[in-house]
C-alpha positions in Angstrom: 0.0 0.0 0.0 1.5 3.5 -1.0 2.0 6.3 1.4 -0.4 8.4 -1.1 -2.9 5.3 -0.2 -2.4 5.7 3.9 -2.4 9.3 3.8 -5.9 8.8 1.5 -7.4 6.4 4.1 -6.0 8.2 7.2 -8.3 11.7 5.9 -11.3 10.1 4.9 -14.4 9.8 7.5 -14.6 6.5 9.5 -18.0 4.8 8.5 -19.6 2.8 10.5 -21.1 -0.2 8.4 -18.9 -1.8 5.2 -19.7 -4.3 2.2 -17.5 -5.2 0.9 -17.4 -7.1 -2.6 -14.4 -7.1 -3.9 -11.2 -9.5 -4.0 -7.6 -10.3 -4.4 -6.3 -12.9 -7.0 -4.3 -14.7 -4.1 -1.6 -11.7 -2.3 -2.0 -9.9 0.4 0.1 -7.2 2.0 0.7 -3.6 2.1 0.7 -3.6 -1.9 -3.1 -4.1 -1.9 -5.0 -0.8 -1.8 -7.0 -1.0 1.4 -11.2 0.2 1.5 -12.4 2.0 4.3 -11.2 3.1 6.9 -14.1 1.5 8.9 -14.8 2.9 12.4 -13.8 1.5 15.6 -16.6 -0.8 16.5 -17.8 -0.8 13.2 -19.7 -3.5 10.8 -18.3 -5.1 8.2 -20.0 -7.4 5.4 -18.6 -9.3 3.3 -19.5 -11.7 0.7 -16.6 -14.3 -0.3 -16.4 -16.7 -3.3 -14.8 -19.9 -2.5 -10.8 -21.1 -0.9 -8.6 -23.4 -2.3 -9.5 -25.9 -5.1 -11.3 -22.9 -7.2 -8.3 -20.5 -7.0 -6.0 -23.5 -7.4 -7.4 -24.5 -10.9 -7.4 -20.8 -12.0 -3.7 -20.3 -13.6 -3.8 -16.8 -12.7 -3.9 -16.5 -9.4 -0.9 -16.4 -7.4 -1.9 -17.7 -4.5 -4.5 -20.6 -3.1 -7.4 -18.4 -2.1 -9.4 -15.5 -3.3 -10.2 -13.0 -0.5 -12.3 -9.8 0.6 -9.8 -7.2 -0.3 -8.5 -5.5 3.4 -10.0 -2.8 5.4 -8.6 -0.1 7.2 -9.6 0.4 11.0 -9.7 3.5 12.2 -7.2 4.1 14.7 -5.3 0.7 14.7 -1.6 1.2 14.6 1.3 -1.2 14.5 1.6 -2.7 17.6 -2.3 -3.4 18.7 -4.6 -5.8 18.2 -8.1 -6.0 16.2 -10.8 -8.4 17.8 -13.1 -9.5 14.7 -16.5 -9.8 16.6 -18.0 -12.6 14.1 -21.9 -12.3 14.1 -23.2 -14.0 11.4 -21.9 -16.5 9.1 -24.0 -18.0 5.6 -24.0 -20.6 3.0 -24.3 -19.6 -0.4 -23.6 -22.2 -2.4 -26.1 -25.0 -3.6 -22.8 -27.0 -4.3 -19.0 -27.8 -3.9 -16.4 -30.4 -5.1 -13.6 -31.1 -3.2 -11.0 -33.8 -2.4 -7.3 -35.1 -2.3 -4.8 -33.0 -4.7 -2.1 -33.7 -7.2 0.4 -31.6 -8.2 0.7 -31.9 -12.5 4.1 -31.4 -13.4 5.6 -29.4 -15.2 3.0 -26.2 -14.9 4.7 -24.6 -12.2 7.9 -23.1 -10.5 8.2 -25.1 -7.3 5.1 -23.7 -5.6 1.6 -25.1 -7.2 -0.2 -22.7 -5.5 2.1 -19.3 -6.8 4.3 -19.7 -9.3 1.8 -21.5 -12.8 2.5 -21.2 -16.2 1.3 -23.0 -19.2 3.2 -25.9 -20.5 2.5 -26.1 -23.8 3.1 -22.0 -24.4 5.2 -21.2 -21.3 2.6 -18.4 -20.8 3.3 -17.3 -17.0 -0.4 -16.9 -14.9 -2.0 -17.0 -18.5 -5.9 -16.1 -18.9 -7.8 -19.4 -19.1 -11.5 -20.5 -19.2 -13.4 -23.2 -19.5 -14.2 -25.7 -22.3 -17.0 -28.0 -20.9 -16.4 -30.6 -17.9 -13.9 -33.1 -16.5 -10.6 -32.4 -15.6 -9.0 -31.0 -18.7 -12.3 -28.3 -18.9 -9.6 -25.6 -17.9 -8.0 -24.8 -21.0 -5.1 -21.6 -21.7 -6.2 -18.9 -23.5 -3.4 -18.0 -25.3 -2.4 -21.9 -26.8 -5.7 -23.7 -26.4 -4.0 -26.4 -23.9 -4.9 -27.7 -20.6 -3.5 -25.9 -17.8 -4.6 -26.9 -14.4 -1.7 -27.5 -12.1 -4.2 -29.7 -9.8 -5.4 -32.8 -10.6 -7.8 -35.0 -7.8 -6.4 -38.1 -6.6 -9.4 -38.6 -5.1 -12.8 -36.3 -4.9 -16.1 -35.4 -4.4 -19.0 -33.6 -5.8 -21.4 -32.3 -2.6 -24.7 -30.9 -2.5 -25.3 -28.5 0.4 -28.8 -28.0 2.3 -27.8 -24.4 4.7 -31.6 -24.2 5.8 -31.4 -27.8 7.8 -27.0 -27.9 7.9 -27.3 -31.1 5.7 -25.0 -32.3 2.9 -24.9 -35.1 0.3 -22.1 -36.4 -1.8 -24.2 -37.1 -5.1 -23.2 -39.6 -8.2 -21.5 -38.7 -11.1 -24.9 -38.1 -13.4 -25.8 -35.2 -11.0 -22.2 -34.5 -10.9 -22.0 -33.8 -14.8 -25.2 -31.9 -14.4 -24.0 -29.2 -12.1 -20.6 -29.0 -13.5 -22.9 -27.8 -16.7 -23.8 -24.6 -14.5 -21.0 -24.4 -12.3 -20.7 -20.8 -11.6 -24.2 -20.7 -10.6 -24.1 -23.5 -8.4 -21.3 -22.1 -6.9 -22.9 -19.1 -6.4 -19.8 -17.2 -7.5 -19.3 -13.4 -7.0 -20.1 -11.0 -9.7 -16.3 -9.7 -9.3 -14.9 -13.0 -8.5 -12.5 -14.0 -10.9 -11.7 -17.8 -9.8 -13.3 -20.9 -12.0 -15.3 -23.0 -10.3 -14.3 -26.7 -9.1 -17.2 -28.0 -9.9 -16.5 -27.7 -13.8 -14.4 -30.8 -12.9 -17.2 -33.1 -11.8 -14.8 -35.6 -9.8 -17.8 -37.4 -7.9 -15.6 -40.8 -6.3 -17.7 -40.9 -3.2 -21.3 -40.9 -3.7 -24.1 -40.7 -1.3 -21.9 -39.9 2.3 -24.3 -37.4 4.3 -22.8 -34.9 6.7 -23.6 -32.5 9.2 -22.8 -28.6 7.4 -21.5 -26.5 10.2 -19.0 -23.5 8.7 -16.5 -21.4 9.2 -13.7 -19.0 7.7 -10.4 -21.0 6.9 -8.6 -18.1 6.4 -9.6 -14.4 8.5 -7.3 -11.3 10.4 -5.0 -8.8 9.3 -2.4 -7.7 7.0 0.9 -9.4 7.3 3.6 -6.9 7.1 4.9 -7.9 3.3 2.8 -9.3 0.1 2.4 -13.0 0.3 0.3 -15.2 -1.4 -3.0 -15.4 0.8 -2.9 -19.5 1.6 0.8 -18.7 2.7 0.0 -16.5 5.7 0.6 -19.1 8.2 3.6 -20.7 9.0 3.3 -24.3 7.8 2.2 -23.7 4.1 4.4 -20.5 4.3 7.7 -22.8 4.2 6.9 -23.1 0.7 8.1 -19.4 0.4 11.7 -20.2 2.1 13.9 -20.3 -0.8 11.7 -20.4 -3.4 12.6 -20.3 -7.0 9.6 -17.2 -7.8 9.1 -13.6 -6.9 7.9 -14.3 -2.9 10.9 -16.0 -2.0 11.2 -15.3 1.8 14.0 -16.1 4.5 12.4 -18.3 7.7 13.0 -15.0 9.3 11.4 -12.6 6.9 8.5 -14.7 6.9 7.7 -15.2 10.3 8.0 -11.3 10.9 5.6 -10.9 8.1 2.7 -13.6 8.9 -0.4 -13.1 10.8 -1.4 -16.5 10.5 -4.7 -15.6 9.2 -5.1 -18.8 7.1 -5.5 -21.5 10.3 -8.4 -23.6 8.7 -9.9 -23.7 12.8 -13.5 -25.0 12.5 -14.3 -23.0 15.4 -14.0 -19.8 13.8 -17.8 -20.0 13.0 -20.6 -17.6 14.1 -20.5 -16.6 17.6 -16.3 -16.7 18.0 -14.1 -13.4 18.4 -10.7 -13.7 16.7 -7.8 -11.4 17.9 -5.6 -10.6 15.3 -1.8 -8.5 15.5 -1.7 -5.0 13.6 1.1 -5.4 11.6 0.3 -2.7 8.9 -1.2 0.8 9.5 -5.1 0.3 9.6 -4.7 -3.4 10.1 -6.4 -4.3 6.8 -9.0 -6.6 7.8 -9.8 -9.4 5.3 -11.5 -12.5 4.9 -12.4 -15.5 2.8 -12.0 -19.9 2.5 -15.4 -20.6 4.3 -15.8 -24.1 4.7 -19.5 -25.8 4.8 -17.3 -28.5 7.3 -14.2 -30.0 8.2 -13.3 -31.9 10.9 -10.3 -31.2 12.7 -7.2 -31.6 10.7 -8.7 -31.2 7.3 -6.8 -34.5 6.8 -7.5 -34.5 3.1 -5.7 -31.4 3.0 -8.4 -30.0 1.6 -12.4 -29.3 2.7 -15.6 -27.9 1.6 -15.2 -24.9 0.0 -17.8 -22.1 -0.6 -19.1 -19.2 -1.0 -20.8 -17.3 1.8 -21.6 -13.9 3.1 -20.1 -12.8 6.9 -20.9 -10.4 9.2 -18.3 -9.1 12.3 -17.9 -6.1 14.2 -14.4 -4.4 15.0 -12.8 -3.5 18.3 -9.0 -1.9 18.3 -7.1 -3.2 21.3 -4.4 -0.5 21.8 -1.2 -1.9 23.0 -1.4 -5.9 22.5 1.3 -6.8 20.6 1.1 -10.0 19.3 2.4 -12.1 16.6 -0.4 -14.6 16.0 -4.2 -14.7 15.9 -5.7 -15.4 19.8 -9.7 -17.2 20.0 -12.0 -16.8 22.0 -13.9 -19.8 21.1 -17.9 -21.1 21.2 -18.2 -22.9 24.5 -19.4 -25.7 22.6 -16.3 -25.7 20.5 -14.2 -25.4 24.0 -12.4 -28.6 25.3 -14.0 -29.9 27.9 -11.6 -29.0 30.6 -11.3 -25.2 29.1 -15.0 -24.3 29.6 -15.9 -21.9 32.3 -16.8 -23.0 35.7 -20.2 -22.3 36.9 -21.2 -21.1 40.6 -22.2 -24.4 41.7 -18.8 -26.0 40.8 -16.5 -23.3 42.3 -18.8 -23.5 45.3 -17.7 -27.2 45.4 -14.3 -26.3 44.6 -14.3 -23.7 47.6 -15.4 -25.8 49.7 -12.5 -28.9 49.0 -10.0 -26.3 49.8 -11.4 -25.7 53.1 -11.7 -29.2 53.9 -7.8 -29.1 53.2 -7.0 -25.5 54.6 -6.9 -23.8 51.6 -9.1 -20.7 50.9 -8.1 -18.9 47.7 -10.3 -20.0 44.3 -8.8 -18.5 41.2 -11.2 -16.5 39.1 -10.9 -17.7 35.3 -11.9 -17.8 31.7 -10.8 -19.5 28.8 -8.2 -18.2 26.2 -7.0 -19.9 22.8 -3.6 -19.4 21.1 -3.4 -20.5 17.5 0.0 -21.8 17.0 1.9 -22.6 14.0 5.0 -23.9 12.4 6.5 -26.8 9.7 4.8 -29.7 12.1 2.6 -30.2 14.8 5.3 -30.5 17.0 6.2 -27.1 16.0 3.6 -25.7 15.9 2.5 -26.5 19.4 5.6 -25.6 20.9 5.0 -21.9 18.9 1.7 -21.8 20.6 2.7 -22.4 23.9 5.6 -19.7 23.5 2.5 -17.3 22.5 0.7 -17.7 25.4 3.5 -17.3 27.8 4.9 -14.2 26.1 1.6 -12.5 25.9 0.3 -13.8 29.5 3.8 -13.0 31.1 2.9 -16.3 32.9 6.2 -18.5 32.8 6.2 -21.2 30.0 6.0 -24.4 32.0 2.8 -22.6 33.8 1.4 -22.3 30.7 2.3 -26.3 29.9 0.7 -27.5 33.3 -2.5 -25.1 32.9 -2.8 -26.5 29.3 -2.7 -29.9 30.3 -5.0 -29.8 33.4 -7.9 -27.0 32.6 -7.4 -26.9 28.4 -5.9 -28.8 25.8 -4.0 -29.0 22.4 -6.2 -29.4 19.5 -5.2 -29.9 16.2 -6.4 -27.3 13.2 -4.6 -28.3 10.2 -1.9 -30.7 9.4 1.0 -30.1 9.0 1.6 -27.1 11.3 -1.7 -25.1 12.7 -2.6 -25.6 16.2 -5.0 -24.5 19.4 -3.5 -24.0 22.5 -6.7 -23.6 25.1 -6.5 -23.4 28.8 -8.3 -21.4 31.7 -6.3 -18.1 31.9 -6.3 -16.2 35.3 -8.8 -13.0 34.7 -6.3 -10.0 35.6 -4.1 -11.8 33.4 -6.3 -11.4 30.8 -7.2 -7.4 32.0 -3.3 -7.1 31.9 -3.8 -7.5 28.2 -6.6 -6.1 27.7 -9.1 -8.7 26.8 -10.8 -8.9 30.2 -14.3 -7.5 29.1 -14.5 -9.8 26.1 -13.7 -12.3 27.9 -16.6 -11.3 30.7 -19.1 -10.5 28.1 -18.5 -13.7 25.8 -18.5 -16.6 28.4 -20.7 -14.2 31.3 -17.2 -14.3 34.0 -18.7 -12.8 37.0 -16.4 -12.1 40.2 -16.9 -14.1 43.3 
């Protein structure tokens, strides 16, 4: 973003309620022109085509997803925080394919995802479009030739019911049929400018039902350098480490950049607040990669992706410096030992101490660090060092609290992780989170 472009945000009036509509082809980073500014405690709308497999197939696109293009905060600086109140989260699509991915060679510079070109022309990012269905439909525009870099190893096409949170992985006759409309079905953005997966009618697994429960794989700030948007985490971001293309990054460039706003956490749904660092003037709130489902992991590497509409508020927390997203999660998304205790149990739990002499109850409420890095292993040990750093509570507290009031859930192989656990409430004041915290799980003093 150019200082003509801050100086243009930081003089125009703060509004209080955003849409926004429009998108990047995969980067994010101070070189894309922020909208806004939006007001401190403001609304924001946004309507998002779908993560992953869509951007993927498109040639173009230099990164893995297509998202909201960012919004300036009013009064967020470098240095705070920005809690991303989500309200409201919707289903769009009537349909999605999705699956295991293959990399075809030979279209690419090391990185799938970043660096395509045509192999038959050599045309870097060319134009494509689509010539009917299967999975050579996406053809160059400049040659004629197929040009996906992604092939399925295995997929699915799925049919998505948002009124009763029902979906159905249909047969390859219905599969061919949708793939006939597939922007339609996929209920693509007027300005989106991804194909959509479902022009490749992979339909392996017919008739598995699930439960549709979604969520935004990929939401938060800024990071503090253009990176592809799927590469704003630490785990697909080692892809940028020495790479042979124009977002080549050192380990320590990257992780001073990040924001790790891609985490794929399913319970960044409806009802959640995600924290996110200011690393850019304005913050430069964005969003996108809703998922109808996933379970924990996304195992396949890949889930449901569509398109949806979101609603949050904004809240600038001056002074918390972090370098990674903090949750404060559904209590139904909360491990079991990480949800708040009511009156009756710290009554109980009062009461044991002064069977055994001891008077003092702790007052607290729980806290989630997402934590990330090339493995789980990693990644867990990055999210403990979060919490400790932004607690002040020493490292091997936050290691015993985590194992007996929270726990360590897995987000996303290879490296995204949640690091929950019951966080003393002037800790959390300390940081400035305290009256979140009261107002999202109803903390009341003793």
């Amino acid at each position: 973003m150019t200082s003509e472009s801050r100086n243009s945000i930081a003089n125009t009036e703060a509004v209080d309620w955003l849409r926004v509509q429009t998108y990047t082809q995969g980067l994010i980073g101070p070189g894309q022109p922020m909208l806004g500014p939006l007001a401190d405690g403001g609304t924001l709308v946004a309507g998002t085509p779908p993560g992953c497999w869509g951007p993927m197939i498109t040639p173009s696109f230099e990164g893995g997803h297509e998202v909201t293009q960012p919004v300036a905060v009013a009064g967020a600086e470098v240095g705070d925080a920005v809690a991303l109140k989500i309200r409201r989260m919707t289903v769009t699509s009537f349909a999605t394919s999705s699956g295991v991915m293959e990399f075809v060679e030979g279209r690419y510079h090391g990185d799938p995802f970043v660096a395509k070109f045509c192999g038959q022309c050599g045309t870097e990012h060319p134009a494509s479009h689509v010539e009917g269905i299967g999975e050579a439909a996406i053809r160059c525009s400049h040659c004629g030739a197929e040009v996906s870099a992604f092939r399925f190893s295995h997929g699915y096409v799925i049919v998505l019911d948002q009124e009763n949170h029902i979906s159905l992985t249909v047969n390859q006759e219905v599969a061919n049929r949708l793939a006939g409309k597939a922007p339609e079905m996929s209920a693509l953005p007027e300005l989106a400018a991804q194909h959509s997966i479902l022009s490749l009618a992979r339909a392996d697994m017919p008739g598995v039902a699930s439960r549709m429960r979604p969520f935004l794989g990929n939401i938060g700030t800024t990071p503090s350098r253009d990176i592809p948007d799927s590469h704003n985490c630490a785990d697909f971001g080692q892809y940028l480490v020495g790479a042979p293309h124009r977002f080549a990054l050192s380990t320590e460039a990257l992780h001073e950049a990040k924001t790790d706003g891609h985490m794929d956490t399913n319970s960044v749904r409806a009802g959640c607040i995600v924290i996110s660092p200011v690393k850019v003037p304005g913050a430069g709130v964005y969003l996108g990669d809703m998922h109808a489902q996933q379970g924990n992991g996304e195992i396949a590497g890949h889930a449901t992706d569509v398109s949806g509409e979101t609603e949050l508020t904004v809240e600038v927390i001056k002074g918390l410096t972090i370098s990674g997203p903090i949750l404060l999660q559904n209590v139904e998304d909360l491990p079991p030992l990480a949800r708040p205790m009511s009156k009756a149990e710290r009554q109980k739990a009062r009461e044991l101490g002064k069977r055994w002499g001891h008077a003092e109850v702790e007052v607290s409420a729980p806290v989630t660090f997402i934590g990330s890095g090339v493995d789980l292993n990693a990644a867990t040990k990055n999210g403990l060092q979060r919490a400790a750093d932004v607690t002040s509570l020493p490292y091997d507290e936050v290691l015993n609290r985590a194992t007996i009031t929270g726990s360590i859930d897995i987000s996303r192989l290879p490296g995204t992780v949640r690091v929950t656990f019951l966080c003393p409430l002037p800790v959390l004041d300390r940081m400035g989170i305290g009256h979140l915290v009261r107002e999202k799980y109803e903390i009341e003093q003793d």
